[in-house]
N, C-alpha and C positions, 0 to 999 in steps of 0.2 A: 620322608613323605614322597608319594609316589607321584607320577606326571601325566597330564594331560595334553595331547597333543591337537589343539584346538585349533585349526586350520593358520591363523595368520600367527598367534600365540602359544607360549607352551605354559598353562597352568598344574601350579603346585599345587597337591590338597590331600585331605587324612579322611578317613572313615573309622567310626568306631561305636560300637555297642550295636544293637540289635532292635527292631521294632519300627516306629514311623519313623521316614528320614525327615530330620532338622537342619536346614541349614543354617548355620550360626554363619552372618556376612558384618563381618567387621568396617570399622568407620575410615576416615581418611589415612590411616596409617596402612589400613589396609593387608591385614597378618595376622594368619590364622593363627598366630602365641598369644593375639589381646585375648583371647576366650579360654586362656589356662582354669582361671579359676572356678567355670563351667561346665567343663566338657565331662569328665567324672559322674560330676550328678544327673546330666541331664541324658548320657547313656547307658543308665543304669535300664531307661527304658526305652531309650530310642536308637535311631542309627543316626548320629551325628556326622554331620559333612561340615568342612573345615576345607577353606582354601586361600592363598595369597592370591590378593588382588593383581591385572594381569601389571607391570611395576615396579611391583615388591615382593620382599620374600627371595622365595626360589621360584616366582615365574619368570618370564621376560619380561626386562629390563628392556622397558618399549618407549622408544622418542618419539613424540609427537603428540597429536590432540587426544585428550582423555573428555569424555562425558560418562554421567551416569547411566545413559543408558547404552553406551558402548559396555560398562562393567553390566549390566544388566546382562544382555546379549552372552557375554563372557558366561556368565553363571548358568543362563539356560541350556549354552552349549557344552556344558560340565555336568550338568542333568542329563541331557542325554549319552553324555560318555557312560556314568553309570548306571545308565540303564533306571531311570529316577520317572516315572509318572507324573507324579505328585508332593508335594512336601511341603513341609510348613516351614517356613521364614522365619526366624527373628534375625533381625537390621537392627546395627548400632549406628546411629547418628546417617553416613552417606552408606552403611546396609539398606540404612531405613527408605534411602531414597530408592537404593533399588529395589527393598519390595514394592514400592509404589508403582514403580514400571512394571515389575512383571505380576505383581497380581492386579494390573489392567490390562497390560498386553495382552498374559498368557492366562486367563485367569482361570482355566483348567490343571496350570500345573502347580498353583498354588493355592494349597490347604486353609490353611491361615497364616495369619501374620500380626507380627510384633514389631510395631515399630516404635525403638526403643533411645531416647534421645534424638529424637529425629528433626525435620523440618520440610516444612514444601518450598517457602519462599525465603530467598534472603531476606534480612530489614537491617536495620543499622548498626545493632549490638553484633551481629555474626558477621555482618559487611568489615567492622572494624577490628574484630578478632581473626580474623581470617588474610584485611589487609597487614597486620604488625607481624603475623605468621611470615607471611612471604616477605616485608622489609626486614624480618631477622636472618631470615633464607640468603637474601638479595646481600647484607652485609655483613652477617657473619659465617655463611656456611652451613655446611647441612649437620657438625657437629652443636652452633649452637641454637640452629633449628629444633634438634632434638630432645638438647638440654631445657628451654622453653617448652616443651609439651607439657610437663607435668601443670603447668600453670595454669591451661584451658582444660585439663581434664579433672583434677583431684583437687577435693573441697579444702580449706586448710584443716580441717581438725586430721584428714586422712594423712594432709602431709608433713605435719608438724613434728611426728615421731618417725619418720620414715624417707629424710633427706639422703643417708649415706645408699638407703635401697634405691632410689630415686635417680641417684646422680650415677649408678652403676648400669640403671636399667635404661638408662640416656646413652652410656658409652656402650653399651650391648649394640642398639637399637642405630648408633654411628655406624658401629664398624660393620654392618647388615646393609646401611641405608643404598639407597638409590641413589641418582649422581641431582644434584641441585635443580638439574633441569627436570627431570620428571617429579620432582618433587612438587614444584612450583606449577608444572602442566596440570597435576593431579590436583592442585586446591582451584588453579584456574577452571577445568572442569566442572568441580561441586560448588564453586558459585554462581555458574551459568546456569545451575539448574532450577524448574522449574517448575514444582509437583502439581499445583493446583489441577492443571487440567485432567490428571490422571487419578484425582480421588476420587470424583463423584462412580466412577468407573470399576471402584473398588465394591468386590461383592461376597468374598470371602470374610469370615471371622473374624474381627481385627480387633488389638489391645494395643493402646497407646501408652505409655512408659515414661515417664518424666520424672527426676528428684527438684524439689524445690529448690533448690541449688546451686543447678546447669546455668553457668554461664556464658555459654557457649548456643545451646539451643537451649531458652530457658522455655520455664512451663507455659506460656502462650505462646509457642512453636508448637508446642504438643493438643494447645486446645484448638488451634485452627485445623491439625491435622486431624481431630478425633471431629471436629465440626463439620468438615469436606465428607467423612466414611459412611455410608448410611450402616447404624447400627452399631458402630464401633465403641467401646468399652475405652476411657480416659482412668489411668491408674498415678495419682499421683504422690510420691514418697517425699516423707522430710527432710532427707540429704542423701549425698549422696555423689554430686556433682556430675559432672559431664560422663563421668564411666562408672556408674552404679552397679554393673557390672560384676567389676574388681572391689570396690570400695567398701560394696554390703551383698559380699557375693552372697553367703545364706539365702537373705532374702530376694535377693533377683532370684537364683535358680528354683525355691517354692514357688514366687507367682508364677516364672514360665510355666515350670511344669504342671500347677493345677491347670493352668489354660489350653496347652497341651494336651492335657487329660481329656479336658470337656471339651475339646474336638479332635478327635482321632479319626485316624484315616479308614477307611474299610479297607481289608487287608486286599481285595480285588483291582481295587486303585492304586496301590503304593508302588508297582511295576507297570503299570500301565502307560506308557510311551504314546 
C-alpha cells in the first residue's frame, strides 16, 4: 500500500476498482484489512479508498492526543492527496463518527454516508465496554488486548465455530499492533467524542446501519443517530454483532451497494477539489 505524506503524519491507504470513490473508514482498530470481506464487491463499481488510521497499520505510529476529529481532518487531507472532490462515506462504529464530522464540516465533500455501528454519544453500556477494554490493555498488554476483541465485535453464533480463526487473527493483529500507549490514547479519544452537535448539520443522504446484536453500539445508538439526521434512513438487521460487516458480509455489501446506487455521484463532481 502506497503513502501519504500528510504534513505532520504519513498515511497508509489502497485504491481500487473504478467509478464513485467510497471511502470505507474503519473503527477503533483502525486498519484498512477490517474491510477484507468488502472491498471486491463493492469495487466492482466503485473506486474504493482504503486507509490505516494515522496509529495503525502502516501509518505513524503517533504519541499523543488522538480525537475524532483529528482522524477526520486525517481523511480529508487524504482526499485531497488524491485528488478526491467528493465521496461517499461508509463509517464503521468510530468511521461512523468521522462521517459525522465531515459531512457537517465539509459537507461538499461528502456524497453520502453510512453510518454503520456507529454512535454520537457515549452511555453506560459503551462507557463500560470501552473502560474493561483499556483495564485489559492497562494489565495485560496489547497481546491480550487483542486477544479480547473478538468478544466486543462477533455475536457467538459467528464465534462458536471459528475460535482457532479467531485466536490466529488476535496473534496477527499483536504482532502489527501499536505500542499500549497509543492504543489506550486511541479509545481515550472516541470516548471523548461527541456527535450530537454535528447531526442536525448533516444534509447529505444518510443510512444508519445497526444488527440487533451490537453490543457494543447497540441499536438505540443507531436510532438516536438516525433521530439527530433530517431524512436519514434507519436499517436494522437480526444479527450480526458489532462487525456485520465481516459476519454477514453478503448482506452488508448488497445494502451498501443498492444505497450507493440510489445516490451516485455526477461524474463532474467526483474530481472536483
Amino acid at each position: 500500500m502506497p503513502i501519504a505524506r500528510l504534513g505532520d503524519v504519513d498515511i497508509r491507504f489502497e485504491v481500487t476498482g473504478d467509478g464513485d470513490p467510497v471511502l470505507l473508514v474503519a473503527g477503533l482498530g483502525g486498519s484498512a484489512g477490517y474491510w477484507t470481506p468488502n472491498v471486491a464487491e463493492l469495487a466492482r463499481n466503485h473506486r474504493v479508498v482504503l486507509h490505516d488510521h494515522r496509529g495503525t497499520g502502516g501509518s505513524s505510529r503517533f504519541e499523543g492526543r488522538y480525537s475524532v476529529e483529528g482522524m477526520a481532518d486525517d481523511l480529508l487531507r487524504l482526499m485531497d492527496h488524491l485528488e478526491i472532490g467528493r465521496a461517499h462515506l461508509v463509517g464503521h462504529s468510530t468511521g461512523g463518527a468521522i462521517g459525522q464530522v465531515l459531512a457537517a464540516n465539509a459537507p461538499d465533500r461528502i456524497a453520502s454516508l453510512v453510518l454503520y455501528a456507529s454512535w454520537a454519544v457515549l452511555d453506560g453500556q459503551m462507557e463500560m465496554c470501552l473502560d474493561l477494554r483499556r483495564r485489559i490493555l492497562r494489565d495485560g498488554g496489547e497481546a491480550e488486548y487483542h486477544r479480547a476483541t473478538p468478544v466486543f465485535l462477533y455475536p457467538p453464533y459467528y464465534v462458536k465455530d471459528r475460535k482457532a480463526a479467531l485466536d490466529q487473527e488476535a496473534e496477527s493483529a499483536t504482532s502489527a499492533s501499536p505500542p499500549a500507549s497509543i492504543l489506550d490514547a486511541r479509545v481515550a479519544g472516541i470516548m471523548a467524542f461527541d456527535g450530537r452537535p454535528y447531526l442536525p448539520r448533516i444534509a447529505c443522504p444518510t443510512m444508519v446501519l445497526v444488527a440487533e446484536d451490537d453490543i457494543l453500539t447497540p441499536p438505540y445508538s443507531s436510532e438516536l443517530l438516525a433521530g439527530g439526521i433530517a431524512g436519514a434512513r434507519l436499517v436494522t438487521v437480526p444479527r450480526g454483532g458489532h462487525a456485520l460487516s465481516r459476519t454477514e458480509p453478503d448482506l452488508f455489501n448488497e445494502t451498501i451497494a443498492a444505497f450507493l446506487a440510489d445516490h451516485a455521484i455526477a461524474r463532474e463532481d467526483v474530481h472536483a477539489a
